[in-house]
C-alpha positions in Angstrom: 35.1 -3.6 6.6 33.3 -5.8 9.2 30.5 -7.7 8.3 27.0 -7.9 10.2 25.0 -11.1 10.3 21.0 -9.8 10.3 18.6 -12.7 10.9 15.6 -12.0 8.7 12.2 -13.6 7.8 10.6 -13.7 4.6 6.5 -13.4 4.1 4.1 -12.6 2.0 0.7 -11.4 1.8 -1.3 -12.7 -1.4 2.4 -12.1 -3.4 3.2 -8.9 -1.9 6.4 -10.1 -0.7 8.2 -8.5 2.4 11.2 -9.0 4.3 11.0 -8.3 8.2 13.6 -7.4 10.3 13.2 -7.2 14.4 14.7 -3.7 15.5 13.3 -4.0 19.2 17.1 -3.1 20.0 17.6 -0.8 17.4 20.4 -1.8 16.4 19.9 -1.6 12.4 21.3 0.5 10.1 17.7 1.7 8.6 19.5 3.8 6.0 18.4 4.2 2.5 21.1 2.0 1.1 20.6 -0.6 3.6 16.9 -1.3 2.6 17.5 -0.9 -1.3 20.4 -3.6 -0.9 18.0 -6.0 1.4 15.2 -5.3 -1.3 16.8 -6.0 -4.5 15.6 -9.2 -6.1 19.0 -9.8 -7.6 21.5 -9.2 -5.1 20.1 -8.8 -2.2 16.9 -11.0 -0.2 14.2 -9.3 -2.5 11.0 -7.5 -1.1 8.5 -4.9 -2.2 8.8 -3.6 1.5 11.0 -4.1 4.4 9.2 -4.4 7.6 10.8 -3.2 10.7 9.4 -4.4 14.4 10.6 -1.3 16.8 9.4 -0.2 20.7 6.4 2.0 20.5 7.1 4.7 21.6 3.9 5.7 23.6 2.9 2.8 26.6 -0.3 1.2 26.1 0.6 0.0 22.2 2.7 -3.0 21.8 5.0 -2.2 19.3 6.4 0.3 16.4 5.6 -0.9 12.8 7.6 0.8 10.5 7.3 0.1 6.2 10.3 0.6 3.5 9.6 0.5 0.5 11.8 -1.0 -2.3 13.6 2.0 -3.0 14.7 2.9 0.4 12.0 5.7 1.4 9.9 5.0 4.6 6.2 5.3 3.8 3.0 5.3 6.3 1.1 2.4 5.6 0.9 -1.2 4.2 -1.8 -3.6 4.4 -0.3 -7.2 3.9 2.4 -5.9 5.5 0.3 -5.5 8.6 -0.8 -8.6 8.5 2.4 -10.0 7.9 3.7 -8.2 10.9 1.1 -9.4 13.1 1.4 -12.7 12.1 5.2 -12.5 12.4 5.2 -10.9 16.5 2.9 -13.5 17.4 4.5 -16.7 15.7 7.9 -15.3 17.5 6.5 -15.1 20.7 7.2 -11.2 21.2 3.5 -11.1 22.4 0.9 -13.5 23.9 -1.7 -10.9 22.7 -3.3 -12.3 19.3 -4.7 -8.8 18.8 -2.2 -5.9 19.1 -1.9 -2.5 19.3 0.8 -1.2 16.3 1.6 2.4 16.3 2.6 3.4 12.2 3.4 6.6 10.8 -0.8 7.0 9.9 -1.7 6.1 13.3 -2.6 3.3 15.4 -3.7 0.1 14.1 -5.1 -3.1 15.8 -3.8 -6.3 13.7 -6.0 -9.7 15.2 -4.6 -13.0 14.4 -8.0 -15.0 14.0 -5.8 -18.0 13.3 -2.4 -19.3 11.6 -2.0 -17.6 8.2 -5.0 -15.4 8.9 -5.2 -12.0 9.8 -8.0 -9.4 10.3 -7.1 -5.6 10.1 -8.9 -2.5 10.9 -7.5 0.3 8.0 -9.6 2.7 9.7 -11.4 5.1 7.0 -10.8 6.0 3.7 -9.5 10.3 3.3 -10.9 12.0 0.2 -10.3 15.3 1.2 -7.7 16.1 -1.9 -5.1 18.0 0.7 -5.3 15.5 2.9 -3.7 12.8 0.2 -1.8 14.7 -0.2 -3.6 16.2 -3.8 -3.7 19.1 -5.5 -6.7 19.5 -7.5 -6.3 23.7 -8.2 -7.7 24.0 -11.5 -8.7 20.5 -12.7 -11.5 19.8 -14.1 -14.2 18.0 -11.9 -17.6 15.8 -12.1 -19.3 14.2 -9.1 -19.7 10.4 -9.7 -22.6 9.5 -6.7 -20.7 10.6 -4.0 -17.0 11.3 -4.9 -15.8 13.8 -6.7 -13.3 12.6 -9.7 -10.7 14.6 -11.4 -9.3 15.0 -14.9 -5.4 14.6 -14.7 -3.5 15.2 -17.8 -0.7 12.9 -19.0 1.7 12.9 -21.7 1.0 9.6 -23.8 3.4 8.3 -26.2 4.5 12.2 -27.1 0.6 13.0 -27.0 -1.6 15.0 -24.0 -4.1 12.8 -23.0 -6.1 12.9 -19.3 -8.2 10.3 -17.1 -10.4 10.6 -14.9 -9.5 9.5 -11.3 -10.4 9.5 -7.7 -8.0 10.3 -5.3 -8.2 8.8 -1.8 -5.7 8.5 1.5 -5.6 5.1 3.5 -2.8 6.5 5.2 -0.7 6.5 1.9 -2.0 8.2 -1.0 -3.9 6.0 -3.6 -5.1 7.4 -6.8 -8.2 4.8 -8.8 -8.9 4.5 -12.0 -11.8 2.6 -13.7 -11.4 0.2 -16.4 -14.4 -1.5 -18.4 -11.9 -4.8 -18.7 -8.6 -6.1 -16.6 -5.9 -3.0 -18.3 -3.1 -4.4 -20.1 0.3 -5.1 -18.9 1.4 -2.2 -22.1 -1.6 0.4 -19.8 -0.7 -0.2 -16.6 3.5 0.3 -17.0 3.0 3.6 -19.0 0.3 4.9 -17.1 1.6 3.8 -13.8 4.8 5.1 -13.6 3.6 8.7 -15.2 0.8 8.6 -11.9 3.1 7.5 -9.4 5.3 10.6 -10.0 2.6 13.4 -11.2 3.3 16.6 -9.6 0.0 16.7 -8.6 1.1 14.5 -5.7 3.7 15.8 -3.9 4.5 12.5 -2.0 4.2 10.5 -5.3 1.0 8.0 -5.3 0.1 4.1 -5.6 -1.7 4.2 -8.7 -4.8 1.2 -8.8 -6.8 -0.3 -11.8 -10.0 -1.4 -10.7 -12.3 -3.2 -13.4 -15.8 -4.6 -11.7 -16.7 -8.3 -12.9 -20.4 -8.2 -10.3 -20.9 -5.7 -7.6 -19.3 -8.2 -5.1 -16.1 -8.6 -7.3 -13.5 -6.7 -8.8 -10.1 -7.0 -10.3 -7.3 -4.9 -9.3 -3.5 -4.3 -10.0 -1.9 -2.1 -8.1 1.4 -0.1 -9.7 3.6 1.0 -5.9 5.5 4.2 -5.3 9.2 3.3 -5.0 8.3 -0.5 -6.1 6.6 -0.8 -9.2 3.6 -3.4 -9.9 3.1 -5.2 -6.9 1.4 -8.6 -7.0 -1.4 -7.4 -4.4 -1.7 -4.1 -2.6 -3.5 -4.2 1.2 -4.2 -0.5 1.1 -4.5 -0.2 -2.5 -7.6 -2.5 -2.2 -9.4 -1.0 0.8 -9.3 2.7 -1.8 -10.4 1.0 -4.5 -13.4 -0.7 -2.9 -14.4 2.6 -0.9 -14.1 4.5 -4.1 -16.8 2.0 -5.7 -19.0 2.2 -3.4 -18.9 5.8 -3.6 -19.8 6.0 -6.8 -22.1 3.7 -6.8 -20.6 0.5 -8.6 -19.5 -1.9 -5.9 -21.4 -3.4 -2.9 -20.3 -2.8 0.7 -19.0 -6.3 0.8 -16.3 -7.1 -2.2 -13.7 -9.9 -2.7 -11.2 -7.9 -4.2 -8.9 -10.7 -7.2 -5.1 -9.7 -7.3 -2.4 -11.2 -9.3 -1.4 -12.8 -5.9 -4.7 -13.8 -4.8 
């Protein structure tokens, strides 16, 4: 068996780690396998997501932006990762553009580099129409917090039924939010996480986020990833969080949003 010598580059955005890979020749094998093996933290490079630079595919955009996460499955959106990406095309010199037009698999996106290591990103708006998550909210029980609509989602606890309450939003990739009076514990966030991320209530699996509110300009978030576990930041998981406290009344339109990562 041959052996193929990928150049790589590895970034992160406030600890959400990524490795990026330029497939402007297409050239890579962007099979399941391939990205688990790049992703694992042991023996491979290690990554919560492997970006991939591609041709777009319709003229007038600059370039394809294509997201992996850890376990191999190709997802729609990722905010570091954006940023990451732009900051990555530019420092290469693939464009002289410092804001650039990225087709993903949620639509088009317009990345500005405002300077080195700094990156301003349009998500475009939040979706909280449940089938449009993808959701499915038949029979739950509801209650209208301000303007969002949250859900009561039943979970199987430690051998016991228990539910939350949770909004549901899309940034492109599904996002599920719940509200905690103080920071969860490491103990809340890997039970309930993983039992979220795979409800059958979400047929494309969700990013689950804890939001607690220390002012209504400041929150704290962890994020727990679909195919990648708890991430030390979350681009998109941020942007849902914040939309769903304004929403409902407890956070301000402009928030700085504390991750483990930054």
């Amino acid at each position: 068996m041959s052996h193929q010598h990928i150049p790589f580059t590895k970034m992160h955005g406030a600890g959400n780690d990524f490795v990026v890979l330029d497939n402007r020749q297409g050239l890579l094998p962007l099979t399941v396998d391939f990205v688990q093996r790049l992703a694992h933290r042991n023996f491979g490079v290690g990554a919560d997501q492997v970006l991939v630079v591609e041709q777009p595919d319709h003229a007038g955009n600059d370039f394809k932006y294509r997201i992996f996460n850890a376990d191999g499955q190709e997802v729609q959106q990722c905010g570091n990762g954006a940023r990451c990406f732009a900051q990555y095309v530019v420092e290469k010199g693939l464009t002289p553009k410092t804001a650039i037009q990225v087709e993903t698999l949620a639509g088009v996106i317009t990345p500005t580099v405002k300077r080195p290591g700094w990156v301003q990103v349009n998500m475009g708006p939040a979706e909280f129409t449940p089938v449009k998550v993808p959701f499915n909210s038949e029979g739950l029980n509801q209650r209208q917090v301000g303007s969002l609509t949250q859900f009561e989602l039943p979970l199987d606890l430690n051998d016991k039924r228990q539910t939350v309450w949770v909004a549901v939003a899309s940034m492109g990739n599904p996002h599920v939010v719940l509200l905690s009076d103080q920071p969860p514990s490491d103990e809340w966030v890997n039970t309930v996480g993983p039992l979220l991320e795979a409800h059958p209530r979400f047929p494309q699996r969700v990013n689950v986020g804890f939001l607690s509110i220390i002012e209504r300009d400041r929150a704290k978030l962890r994020v727990y990833e679909r195919g990648s576990g708890e991430t030390l930041a979350c681009g998109t998981g941020a942007c849902a969080a914040v939309v769903a406290g304004i929403r409902q009344g407890w956070l301000d339109h402009k928030v700085d949003v504390q991750t483990h990562g930054g």
